[in-house]
C-alpha positions as CSV (number, residue, x, y, z in Angstrom):
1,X,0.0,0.0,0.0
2,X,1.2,3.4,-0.4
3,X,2.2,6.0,2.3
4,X,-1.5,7.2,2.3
5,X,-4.6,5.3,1.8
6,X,-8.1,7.5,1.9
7,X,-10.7,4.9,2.9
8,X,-14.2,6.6,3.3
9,X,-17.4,4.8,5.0
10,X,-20.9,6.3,4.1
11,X,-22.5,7.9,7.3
12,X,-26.9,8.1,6.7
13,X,-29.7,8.1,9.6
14,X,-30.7,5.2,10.5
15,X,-27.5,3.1,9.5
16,X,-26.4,0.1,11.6
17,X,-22.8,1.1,13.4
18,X,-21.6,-2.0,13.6
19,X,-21.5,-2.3,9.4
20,X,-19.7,0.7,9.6
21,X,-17.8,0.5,13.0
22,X,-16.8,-2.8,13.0
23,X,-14.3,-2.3,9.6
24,X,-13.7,0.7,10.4
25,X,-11.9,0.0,13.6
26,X,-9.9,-2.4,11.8
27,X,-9.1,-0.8,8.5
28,X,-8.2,2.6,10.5
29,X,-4.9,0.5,12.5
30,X,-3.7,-0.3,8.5
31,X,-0.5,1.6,7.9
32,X,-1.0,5.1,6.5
33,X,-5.0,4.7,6.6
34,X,-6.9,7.5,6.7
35,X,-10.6,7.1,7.8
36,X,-13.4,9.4,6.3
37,X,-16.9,9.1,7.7
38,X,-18.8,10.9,5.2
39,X,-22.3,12.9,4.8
40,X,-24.0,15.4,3.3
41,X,-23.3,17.7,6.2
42,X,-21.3,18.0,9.4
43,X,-24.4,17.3,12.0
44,X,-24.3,14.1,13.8
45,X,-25.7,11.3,12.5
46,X,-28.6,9.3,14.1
47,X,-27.7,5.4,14.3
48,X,-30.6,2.7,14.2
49,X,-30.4,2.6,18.0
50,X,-29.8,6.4,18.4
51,X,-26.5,7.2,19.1
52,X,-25.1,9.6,16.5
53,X,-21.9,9.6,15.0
54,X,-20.4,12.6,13.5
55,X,-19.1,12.7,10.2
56,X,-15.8,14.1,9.3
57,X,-16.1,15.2,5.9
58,X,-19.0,15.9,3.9
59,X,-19.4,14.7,0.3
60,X,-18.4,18.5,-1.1
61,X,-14.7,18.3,0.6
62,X,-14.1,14.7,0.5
63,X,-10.7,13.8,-0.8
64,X,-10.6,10.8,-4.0
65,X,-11.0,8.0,-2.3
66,X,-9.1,4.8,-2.3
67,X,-12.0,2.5,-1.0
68,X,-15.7,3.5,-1.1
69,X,-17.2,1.9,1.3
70,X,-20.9,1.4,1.9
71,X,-22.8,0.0,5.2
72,X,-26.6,-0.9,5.6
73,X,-29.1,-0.6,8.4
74,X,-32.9,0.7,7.4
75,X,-32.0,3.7,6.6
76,X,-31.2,2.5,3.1
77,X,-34.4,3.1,2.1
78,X,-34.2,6.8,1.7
79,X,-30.8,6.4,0.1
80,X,-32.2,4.0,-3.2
81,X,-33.2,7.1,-5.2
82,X,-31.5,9.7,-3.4
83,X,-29.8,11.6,-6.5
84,X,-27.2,13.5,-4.5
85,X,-26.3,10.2,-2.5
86,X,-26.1,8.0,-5.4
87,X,-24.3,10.7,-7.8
88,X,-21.7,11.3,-4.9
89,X,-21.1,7.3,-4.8
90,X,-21.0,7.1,-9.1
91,X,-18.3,10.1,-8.8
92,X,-16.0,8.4,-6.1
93,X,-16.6,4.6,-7.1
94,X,-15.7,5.5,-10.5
95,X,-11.8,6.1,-9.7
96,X,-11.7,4.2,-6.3
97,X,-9.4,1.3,-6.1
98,X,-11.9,-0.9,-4.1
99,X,-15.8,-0.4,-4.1
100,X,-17.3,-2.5,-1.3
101,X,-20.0,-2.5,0.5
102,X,-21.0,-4.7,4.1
103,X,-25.1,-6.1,4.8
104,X,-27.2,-4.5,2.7
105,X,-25.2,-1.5,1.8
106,X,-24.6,-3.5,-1.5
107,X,-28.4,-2.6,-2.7
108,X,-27.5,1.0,-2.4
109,X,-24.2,-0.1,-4.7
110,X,-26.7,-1.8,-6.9
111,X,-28.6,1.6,-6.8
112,X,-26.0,3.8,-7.9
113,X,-25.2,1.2,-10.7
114,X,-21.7,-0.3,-9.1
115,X,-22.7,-3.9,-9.2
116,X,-23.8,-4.6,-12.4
117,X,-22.6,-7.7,-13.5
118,X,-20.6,-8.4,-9.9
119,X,-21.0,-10.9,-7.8
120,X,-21.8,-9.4,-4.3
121,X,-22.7,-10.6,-0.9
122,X,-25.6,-9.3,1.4
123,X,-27.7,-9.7,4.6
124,X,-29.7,-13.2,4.2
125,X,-32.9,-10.9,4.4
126,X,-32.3,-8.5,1.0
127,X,-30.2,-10.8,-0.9
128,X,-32.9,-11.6,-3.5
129,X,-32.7,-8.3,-3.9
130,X,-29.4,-7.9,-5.6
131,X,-30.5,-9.1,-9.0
132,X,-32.8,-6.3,-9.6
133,X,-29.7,-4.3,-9.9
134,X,-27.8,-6.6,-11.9
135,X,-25.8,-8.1,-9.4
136,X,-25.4,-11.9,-8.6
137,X,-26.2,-12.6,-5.1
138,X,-23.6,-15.1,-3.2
139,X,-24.7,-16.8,0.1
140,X,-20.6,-16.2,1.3
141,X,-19.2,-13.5,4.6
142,X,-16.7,-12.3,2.3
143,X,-17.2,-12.2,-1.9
144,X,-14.8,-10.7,-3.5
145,X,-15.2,-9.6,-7.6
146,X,-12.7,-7.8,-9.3
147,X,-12.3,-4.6,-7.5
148,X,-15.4,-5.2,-5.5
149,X,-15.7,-6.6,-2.0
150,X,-18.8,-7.1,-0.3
151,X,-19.8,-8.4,3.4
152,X,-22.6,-10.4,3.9
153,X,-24.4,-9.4,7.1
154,X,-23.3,-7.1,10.2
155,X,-21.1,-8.7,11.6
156,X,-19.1,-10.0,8.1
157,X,-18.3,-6.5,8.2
158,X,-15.5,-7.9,10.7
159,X,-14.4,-10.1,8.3
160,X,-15.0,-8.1,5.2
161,X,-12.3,-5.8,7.0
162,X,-9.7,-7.9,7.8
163,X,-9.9,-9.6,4.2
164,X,-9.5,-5.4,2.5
165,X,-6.4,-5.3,5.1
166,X,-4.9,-8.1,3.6
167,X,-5.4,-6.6,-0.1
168,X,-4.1,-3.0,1.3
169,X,-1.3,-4.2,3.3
170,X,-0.6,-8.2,3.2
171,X,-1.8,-11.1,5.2
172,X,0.5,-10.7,7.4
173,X,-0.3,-7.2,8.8
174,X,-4.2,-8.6,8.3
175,X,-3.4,-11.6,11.2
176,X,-1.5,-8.9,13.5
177,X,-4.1,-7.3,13.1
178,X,-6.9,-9.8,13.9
179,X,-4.8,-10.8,17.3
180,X,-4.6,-7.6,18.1
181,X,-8.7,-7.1,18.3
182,X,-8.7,-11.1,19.7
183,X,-11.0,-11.8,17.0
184,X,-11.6,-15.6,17.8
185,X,-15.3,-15.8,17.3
186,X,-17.1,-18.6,19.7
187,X,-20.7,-17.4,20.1
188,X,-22.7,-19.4,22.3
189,X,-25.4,-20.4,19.8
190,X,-25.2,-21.8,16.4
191,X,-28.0,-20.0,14.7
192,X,-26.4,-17.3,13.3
193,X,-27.4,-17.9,10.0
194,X,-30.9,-19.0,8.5
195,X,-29.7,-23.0,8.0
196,X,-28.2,-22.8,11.8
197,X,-31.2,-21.3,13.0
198,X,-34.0,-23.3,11.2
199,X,-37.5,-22.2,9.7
200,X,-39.4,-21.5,12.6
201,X,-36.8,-19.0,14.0
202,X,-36.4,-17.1,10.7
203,X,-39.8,-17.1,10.7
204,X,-40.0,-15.3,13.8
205,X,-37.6,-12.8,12.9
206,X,-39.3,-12.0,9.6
207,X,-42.5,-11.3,11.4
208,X,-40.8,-9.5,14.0
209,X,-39.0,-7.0,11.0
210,X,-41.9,-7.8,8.6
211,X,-42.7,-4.1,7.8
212,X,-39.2,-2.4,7.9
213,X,-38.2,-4.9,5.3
214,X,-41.0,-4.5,3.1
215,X,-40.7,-0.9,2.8
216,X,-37.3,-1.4,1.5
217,X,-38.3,-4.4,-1.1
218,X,-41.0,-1.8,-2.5
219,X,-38.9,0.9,-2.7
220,X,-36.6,-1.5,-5.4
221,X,-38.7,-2.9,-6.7
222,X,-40.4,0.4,-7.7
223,X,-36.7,1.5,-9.3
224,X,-36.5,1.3,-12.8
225,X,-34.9,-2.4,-12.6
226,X,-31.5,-3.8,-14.3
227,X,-31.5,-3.8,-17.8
């Protein structure tokens, strides 16, 4: 990697931190990183459980970035024809190194028009989605196409980071890294996934998010789809 990497993670309302925390913390110990949290404006930014976060740059002084990185949570909705969102990402992604995304950060890729013909991971819950932009949907953590890495959901955005370190900086700075933050994952119950956890359990949680997801499937679906 050379001396100065810009790395710059999209800040919205309503975003889940740990998509964008979680690689973040990782990707800002790479040598010569320099983490961008970016916006339309300065104000802090309302998380989906109501912390804010405040954004250091704003999409009018952001540098060229190296990787463009998006992050899901709900808030996507209002991003998937948000002209001044999407126009920002288009600009940046089309002179990035990387263009990656982590949950379902990848449908506002596939919104901007960044996935067309990739191969991209996503949250379990959205990843039908991905087609309607072109994309091919992989049931994978980490998918890596070309110059485009995705995460699968939340928490692959640990893995998603530590994977982009290895690219920027080598495996070897990647594993320091990963002892460093004693990332040895041993959760307590095996149904982190939808197979692990079995149809009556997803079932549960579908109910339980029924609307908030719909919103977001009719909101694509009501995009002019992938030609």
């Amino acid at each position: 990697m050379s001396t100065s990497c810009h790395l710059g993670f999209l800040l919205f309302p309503q975003v889940t931190q740990l998509d964008l925390t979680g690689p973040a913390q990782i990707l800002g110990r790479v040598p010569g990183a320099q983490v961008h949290l970016l916006w339309k404006s300065h104000d802090p930014v309302a998380t989906d459980i109501g912390f804010t976060i405040n954004p250091t740059s704003t999409f009018a002084d952001c540098p060229q970035l190296d990787v463009l990185c998006v992050p899901g949570g709900f808030g996507i909705e209002c991003l998937l024809d948000d002209e001044e969102t999407l126009g920002f990402l288009r600009r940046q992604g089309a002179q990035a190194k990387y263009v990656t995304s982590v949950c379902n950060g990848s449908l506002v890729l596939g919104a901007a028009g960044l996935l067309r013909g990739y191969r991209c991971a996503c949250h379990w819950m959205w990843r039908e989605l991905l087609p309607h932009f072109g994309a091919v949907p992989v049931a994978q953590r980490v998918v890596r196409d070309r110059n485009r890495i995705s995460g699968g959901g939340v928490t692959a955005g640990i893995d998603f980071g530590l994977a982009l370190a290895a690219e920027l900086a080598g495996e070897e700075v990647a594993k320091t890294l990963q002892l460093a933050f004693e990332y040895d994952p041993q959760p307590p119950f095996a149904c982190g996934s939808p197979e692990a956890a079995g149809p009556e359990r997803v079932a549960r949680l579908q109910a339980l998010l029924g609307d908030r997801v719909a919103r977001v499937m009719k909101r694509v679906q009501l995009l002019s789809p992938h030609e």
